[in-house]
C-alpha positions in Angstrom: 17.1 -23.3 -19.1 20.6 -23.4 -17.7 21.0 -20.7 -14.5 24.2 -19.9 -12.5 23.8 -18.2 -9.4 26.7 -15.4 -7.8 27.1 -13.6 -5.2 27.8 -15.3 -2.1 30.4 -14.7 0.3 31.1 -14.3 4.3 29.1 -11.5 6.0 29.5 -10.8 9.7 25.4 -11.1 11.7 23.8 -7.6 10.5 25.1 -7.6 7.2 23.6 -7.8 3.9 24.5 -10.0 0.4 22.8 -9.3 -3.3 22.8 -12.3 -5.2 22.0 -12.4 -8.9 21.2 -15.3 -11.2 22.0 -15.2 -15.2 19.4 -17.5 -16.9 20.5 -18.9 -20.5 18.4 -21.7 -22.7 15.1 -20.7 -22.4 12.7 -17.9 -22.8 13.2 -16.2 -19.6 10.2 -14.3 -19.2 7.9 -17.6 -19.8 9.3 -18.9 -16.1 8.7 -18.1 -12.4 11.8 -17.7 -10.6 12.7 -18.1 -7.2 15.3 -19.0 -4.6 16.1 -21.9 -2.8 18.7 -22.5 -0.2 20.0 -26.0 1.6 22.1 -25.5 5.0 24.4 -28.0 6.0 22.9 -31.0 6.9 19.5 -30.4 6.1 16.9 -30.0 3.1 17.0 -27.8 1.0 13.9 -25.0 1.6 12.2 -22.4 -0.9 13.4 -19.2 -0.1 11.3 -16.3 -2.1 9.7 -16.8 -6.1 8.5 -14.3 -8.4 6.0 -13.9 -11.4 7.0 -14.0 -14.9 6.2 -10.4 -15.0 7.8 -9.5 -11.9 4.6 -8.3 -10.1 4.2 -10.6 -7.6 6.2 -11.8 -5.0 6.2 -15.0 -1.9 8.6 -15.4 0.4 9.5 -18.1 3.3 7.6 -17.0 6.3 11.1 -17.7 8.4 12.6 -14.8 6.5 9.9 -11.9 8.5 10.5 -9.3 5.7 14.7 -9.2 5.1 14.9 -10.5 2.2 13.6 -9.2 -1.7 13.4 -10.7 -4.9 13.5 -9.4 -8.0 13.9 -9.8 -11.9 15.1 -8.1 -14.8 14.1 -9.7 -17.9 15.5 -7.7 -20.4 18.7 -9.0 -18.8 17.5 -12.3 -18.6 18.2 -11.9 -14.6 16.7 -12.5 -10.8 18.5 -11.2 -7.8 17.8 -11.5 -4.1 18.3 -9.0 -2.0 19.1 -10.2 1.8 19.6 -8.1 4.5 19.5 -8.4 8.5 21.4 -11.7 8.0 21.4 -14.3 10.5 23.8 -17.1 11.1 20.9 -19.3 10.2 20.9 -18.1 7.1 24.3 -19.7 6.3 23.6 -22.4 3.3 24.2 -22.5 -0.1 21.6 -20.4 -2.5 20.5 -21.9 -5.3 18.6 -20.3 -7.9 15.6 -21.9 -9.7 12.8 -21.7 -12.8 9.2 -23.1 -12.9 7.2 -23.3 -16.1 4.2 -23.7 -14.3 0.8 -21.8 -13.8 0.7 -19.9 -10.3 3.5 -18.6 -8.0 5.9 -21.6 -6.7 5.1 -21.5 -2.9 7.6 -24.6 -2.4 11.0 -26.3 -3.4 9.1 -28.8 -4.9 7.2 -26.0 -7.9 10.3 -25.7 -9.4 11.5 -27.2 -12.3 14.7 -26.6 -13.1 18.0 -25.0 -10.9 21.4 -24.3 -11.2 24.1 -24.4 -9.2 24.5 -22.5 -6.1 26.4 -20.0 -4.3 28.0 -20.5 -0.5 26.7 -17.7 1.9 28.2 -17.8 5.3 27.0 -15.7 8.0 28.9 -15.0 11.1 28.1 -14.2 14.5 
């Protein structure tokens, strides 16, 4: 499955970014999604995932409730919703599919990812 984030941009603190992802390659609805995100200099971290069905939902416990994820799969889609942004939330985003059984709770549950988009948060 090929995926290409978009999105990103420069928000001042406060502000809020909706990302989407287009999947391609693959049957969409047969793979977890999620978010992942790498800040300069460090690893890159799981972000949020979501079922194949869109019911459920995990998120970093860093992110205390701004961000949402979410799916359409008759547009073979996931977006992430991010509000309350923080300068510590600059990195690039990076969207990703697991084929798995169970919800990915890590960076490592993923299988596949695309490239990303730069988000920059200033103070």
């Amino acid at each position: 499955v090929q995926l290409q984030a978009f999105g990103g941009g420069s928000v001042q603190a406060g502000g809020s970014l909706r990302l989407s992802c287009a999947a391609s390659g693959g049957t969409f609805n047969s793979y977890n999604m999620g978010w992942l995100r790498q800040a300069p200099g460090k690893e890159r971290e799981f972000v949020a995932s979501i079922s194949k069905s869109g019911v459920r939902t995990y998120y970093a416990d860093s992110l205390e409730g701004r961000f949402t994820i979410s799916r359409d799969n008759a547009k073979n889609t996931v977006y992430l919703q991010m509000n309350s942004l923080k300068p510590e939330d600059t990195a690039v985003y990076y969207c990703a599919a697991g084929g798995r059984n169970g919800l990915p709770r890590s960076a490592n549950d993923f299988d596949y990812w695309g490239q990303g988009t730069l988000v920059t948060v200033s103070s």
